[in-house]
Structures are given as structure tokens and as C-alpha cells.
C-alpha positions in Angstrom: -31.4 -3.0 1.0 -27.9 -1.7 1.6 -26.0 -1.6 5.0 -22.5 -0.7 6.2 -20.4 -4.0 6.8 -17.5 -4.7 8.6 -14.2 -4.9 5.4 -14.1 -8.5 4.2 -10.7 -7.3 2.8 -8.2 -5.0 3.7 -5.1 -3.0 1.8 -2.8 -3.5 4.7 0.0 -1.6 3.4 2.6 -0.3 2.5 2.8 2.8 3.0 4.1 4.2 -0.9 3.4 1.4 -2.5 0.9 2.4 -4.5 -2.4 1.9 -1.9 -4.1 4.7 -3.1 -4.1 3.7 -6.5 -4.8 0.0 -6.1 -7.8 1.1 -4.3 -9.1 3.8 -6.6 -8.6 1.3 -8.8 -10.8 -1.5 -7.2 -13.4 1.1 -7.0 -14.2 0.5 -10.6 -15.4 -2.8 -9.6 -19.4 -3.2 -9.5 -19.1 -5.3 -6.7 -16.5 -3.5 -4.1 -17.1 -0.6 -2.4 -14.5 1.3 -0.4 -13.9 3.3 2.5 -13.4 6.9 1.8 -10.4 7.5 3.9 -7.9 5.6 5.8 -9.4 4.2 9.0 -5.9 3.4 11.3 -8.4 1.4 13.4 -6.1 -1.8 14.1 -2.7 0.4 14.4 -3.8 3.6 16.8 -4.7 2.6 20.2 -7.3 5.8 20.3 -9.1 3.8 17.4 -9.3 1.0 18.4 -10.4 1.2 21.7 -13.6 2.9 20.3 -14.7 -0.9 19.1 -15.9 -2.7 16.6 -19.4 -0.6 15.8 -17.6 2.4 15.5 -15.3 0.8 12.8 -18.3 -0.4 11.5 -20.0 3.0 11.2 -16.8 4.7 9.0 -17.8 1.6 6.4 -19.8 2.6 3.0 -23.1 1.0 2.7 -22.9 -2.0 0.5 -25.0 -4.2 -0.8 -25.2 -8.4 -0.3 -23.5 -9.0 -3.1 -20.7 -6.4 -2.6 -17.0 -6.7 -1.0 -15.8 -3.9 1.6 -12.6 -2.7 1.3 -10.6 -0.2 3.5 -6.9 0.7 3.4 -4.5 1.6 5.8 -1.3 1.3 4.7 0.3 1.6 8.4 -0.8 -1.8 9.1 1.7 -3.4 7.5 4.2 -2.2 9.8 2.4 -2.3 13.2 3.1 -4.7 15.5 -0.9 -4.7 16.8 -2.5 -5.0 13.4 -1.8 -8.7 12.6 -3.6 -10.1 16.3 -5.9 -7.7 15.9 -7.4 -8.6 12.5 -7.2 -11.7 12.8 -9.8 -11.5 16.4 -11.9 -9.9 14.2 -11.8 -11.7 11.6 -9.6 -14.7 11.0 -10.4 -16.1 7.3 -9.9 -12.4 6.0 -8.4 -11.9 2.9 -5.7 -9.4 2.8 -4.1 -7.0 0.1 -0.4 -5.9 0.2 1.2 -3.5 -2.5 4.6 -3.7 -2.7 7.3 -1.6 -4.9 11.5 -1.3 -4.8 12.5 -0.9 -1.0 14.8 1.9 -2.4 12.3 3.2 -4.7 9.6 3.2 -1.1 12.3 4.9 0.6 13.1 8.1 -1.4 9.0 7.8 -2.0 8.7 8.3 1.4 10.9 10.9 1.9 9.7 13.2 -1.0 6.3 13.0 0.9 7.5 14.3 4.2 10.1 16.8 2.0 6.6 18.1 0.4 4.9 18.1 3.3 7.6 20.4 5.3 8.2 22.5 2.8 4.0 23.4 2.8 3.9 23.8 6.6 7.1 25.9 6.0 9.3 23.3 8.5 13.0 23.0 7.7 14.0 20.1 5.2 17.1 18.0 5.1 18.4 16.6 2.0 17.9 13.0 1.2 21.7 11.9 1.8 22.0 13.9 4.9 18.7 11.7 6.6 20.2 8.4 5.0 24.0 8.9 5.8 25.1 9.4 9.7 28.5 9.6 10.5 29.5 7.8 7.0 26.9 5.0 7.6 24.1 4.0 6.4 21.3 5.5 8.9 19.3 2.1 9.3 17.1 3.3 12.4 15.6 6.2 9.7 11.8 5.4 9.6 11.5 5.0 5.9 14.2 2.2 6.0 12.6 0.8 8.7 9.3 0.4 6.6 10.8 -1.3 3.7 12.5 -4.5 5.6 9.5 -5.8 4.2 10.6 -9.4 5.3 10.4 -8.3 8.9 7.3 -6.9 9.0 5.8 -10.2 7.1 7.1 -12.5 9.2 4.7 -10.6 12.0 1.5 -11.8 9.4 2.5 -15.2 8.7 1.9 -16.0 12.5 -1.7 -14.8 12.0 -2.3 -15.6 8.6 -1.7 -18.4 6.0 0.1 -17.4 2.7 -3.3 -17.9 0.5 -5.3 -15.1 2.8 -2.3 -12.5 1.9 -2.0 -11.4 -2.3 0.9 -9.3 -2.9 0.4 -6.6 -5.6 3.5 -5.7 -7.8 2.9 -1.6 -7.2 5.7 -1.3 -10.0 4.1 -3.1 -12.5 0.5 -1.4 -11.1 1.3 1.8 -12.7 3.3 0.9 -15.6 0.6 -2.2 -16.7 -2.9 -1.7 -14.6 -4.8 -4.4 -15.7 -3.2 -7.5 -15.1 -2.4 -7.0 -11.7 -6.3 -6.3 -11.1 -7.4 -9.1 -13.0 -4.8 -11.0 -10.2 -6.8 -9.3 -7.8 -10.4 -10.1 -8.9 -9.1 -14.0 -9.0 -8.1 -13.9 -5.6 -11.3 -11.8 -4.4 -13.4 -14.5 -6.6 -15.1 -11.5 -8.1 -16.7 -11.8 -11.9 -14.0 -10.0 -14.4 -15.4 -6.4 -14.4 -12.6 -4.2 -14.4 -11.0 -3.7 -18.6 -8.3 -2.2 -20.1 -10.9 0.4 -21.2 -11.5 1.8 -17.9 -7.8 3.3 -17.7 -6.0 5.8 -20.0 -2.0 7.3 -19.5 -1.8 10.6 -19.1 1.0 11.9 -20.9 1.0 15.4 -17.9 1.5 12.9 -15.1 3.1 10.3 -16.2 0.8 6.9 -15.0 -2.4 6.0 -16.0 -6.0 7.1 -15.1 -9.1 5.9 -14.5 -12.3 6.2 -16.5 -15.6 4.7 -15.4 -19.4 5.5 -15.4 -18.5 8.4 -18.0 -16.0 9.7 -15.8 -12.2 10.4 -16.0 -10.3 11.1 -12.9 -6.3 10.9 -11.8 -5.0 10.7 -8.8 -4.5 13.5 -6.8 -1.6 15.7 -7.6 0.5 14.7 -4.2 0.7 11.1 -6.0 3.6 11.2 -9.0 5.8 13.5 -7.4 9.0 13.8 -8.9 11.9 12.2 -6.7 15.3 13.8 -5.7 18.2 12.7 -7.7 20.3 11.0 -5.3 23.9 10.3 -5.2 24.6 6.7 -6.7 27.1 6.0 -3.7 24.3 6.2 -1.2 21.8 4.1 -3.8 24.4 1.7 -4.4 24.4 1.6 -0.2 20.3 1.7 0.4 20.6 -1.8 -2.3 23.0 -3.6 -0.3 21.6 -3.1 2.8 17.9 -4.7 1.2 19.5 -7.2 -0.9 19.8 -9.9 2.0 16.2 -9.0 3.4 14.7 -8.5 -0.1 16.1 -12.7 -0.7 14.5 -13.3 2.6 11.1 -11.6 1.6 11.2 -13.7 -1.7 11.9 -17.4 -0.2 9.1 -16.2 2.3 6.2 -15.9 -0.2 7.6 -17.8 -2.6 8.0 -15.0 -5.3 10.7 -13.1 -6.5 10.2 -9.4 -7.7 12.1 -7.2 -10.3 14.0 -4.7 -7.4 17.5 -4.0 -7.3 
């Protein structure tokens, strides 16, 4: 009685935000499944001109009374995602985790630092990517994907306000429940997830999951510790989001706790 469906919600981002975790999280629920990896169907043009079956067929099997849910955080910041979507599907309801812009930035950054150091590529340190020529390097990537008022403004053409929840990804980890609870509401999904099914782990630092007699954590790539960086080039990176961070609040009509 199962079949695959085509996601009747989708984590669109961002990238560092804490996607991962909001979906491992969602997991718990008896009535979501979720895709096993991240799709990129609506960002890479190699995807998505395979078509809708073949997005289809990357799906878990589900049953009636279950929600789909896939995540690809680089659809926040594509262009093509928002159209996209919404030809697919135009009352979808969307899931977007949010954290610091500053805090995404140096996130994002110890990623790729990790990343080259394993493939044994050069690395360049944090202040030397950030600062050109005395500056503040605004064309860096990582900036670039925490101007999250430019990037929403791309959705709101597509999508109304009440098809988009935003997830506080800082108060995810320090506080799971609440902000899953927020989540069931807005999926109108039964309350199934408790404060039960998660435990801190004292080694890592953020909480874990326990469900169907099983504990896991997230993988050990998530909880990395960050570079200390030079307050100077902090005291820049806030600055520079301060403006588009207002913007981002009078836009959804909520105000978050970043610097």
C-alpha cells in the first residue's frame, strides 16, 4: 500500500543552517518520511532536465497518510528553484532554517577548510578569504549566501508568506523541541515528536536523537569547531548584514536574535 510521491514539502535551505538536523529530526515523525540524500533537482540544470518521474523515483515510499520531505539546501539561493517549484507545485509548503549570517559564514567556511584539508588542497585562512585589499570581500560565496533578504525576495514572487515557515536553526540545537512542535503546526501533523526523543551529548556538544529504541547523532562533519576569528573582521562581517538582516526581518515580519 505504499508508493513513492512527489515531496509535499521541501527544506529549501540554507545551506549551514542546520538542514541536516531539522530533517533528521522530522524523521522521528510517524507520519514524514524523507529523502535519503539531497536531490539538487530544481537548482542543477542536469537534474532537472531528467523530469519529473525521475525526481519522483529518488522519493521513499510513503504511505497515504504520510508527508514527503526532501532537502536541498542550495535552493534557497538559486535563481531557478523558486519558478520551478512552484510549476510543480504551487500550494507547497516550504521549510527554511535560518541561523546568524556571520555565524553561516565562518560555518561555511570551516566546511570547505575541512574539506581541502582531506583532499590535501591548499587552505587560506578565514580573514585572508573575507578581507581583499582592506575590504570587506562581499563577492566571497559564503557572504553571498547569507544576504538572506535577497535571496527571499526571489520566493515571495512565487510564494505567499504562510507557504514559507522559517526555523530558528540557533534555537534548533540549543532547544529542539519547540521549534518542531512549530513545525508539526504548520505541517498540520498530530504532535508526535517529544522532548523524550532527544538527549545532549555532552562529547559533541548538541543534542541527539532517540527513537524506535535507537540513539544516533549526527554525523561527525556536523559540530565542527569554528576558527577564532579576529573581532575587527567580525565586527566588519555584522555591519555589512545589519542593514540586510532589518530588511529580512520587516520582510517576514519576524525579528531573530543575530548580531
Amino acid at each position: 500500500g505504499t508508493s513513492r510521491q512527489i515531496p509535499q514539502t521541501i527544506i529549501i535551505g540554507v545551506r549551514k543552517g542546520g538542514t541536516r538536523a531539522l530533517l533528521e529530526m522530522l524523521d522521528i515523525h510517524p507520519n514524514i518520511v524523507v529523502a535519503a540524500t539531497e536531490v539538487h533537482f530544481f537548482d542543477w540544470d542536469e537534474n532537472y532536465v531528467k523530469g519529473i518521474d525521475w525526481y519522483r523515483s529518488l522519493m521513499p515510499f510513503s504511505y497515504g497518510n504520510q508527508i514527503t520531505i526532501e532537502k536541498t539546501p542550495g535552493y534557497f539561493t538559486s535563481p531557478q528553484a523558486p519558478e520551478r517549484i512552484h510549476d510543480m507545485n504551487s500550494s507547497i509548503k516550504l521549510l527554511l532554517i535560518l541561523r546568524d549570517p556571520t555565524e553561516r559564514v565562518i560555518s561555511d567556511y570551516t566546511q570547505v577548510y575541512y574539506n581541502r584539508v582531506e583532499s590535501h588542497k591548499p587552505v587560506q585562512l578565514f580573514e585572508d578569504i573575507v578581507i581583499k585589499n582592506g575590504a570587506l570581500n562581499t563577492k566571497y560565496k559564503a557572504i553571498q549566501r547569507s544576504l538572506y533578504d535577497v535571496h527571499m525576495e526571489k520566493w515571495l514572487k512565487h510564494f505567499s508568506l504562510d507557504q514559507i515557515h522559517i526555523v530558528d536553526g540557533n534555537t534548533l540545537i540549543k532547544d529542539p523541541l519547540p521549534e518542531l512542535q512549530k513545525v508539526e503546526r504548520f505541517l498540520n501533523l498530530p504532535s508526535r515528536i517529544m522532548s523524550s526523543n532527544f538527549y545532549f551529548n555532552q562529547t559533541k556538544g548538541f543534542y541527539c536523537i532517540r527513537s524506535d529504541g535507537r540513539e544516533r547523532c549526527l554525523h561527525e562533519s556536523k559540530g565542527r569547531p569554528h576558527p577564532l576569528v579576529n573581532n575587527t573582521v567580525l565586527e566588519q562581517l555584522y555591519s555589512y548584514f545589519r542593514e540586510h538582516n532589518a530588511k529580512f526581518y520587516r520582510m517576514v515580519n519576524h525579528s531573530f536574535d543575530w548580531h
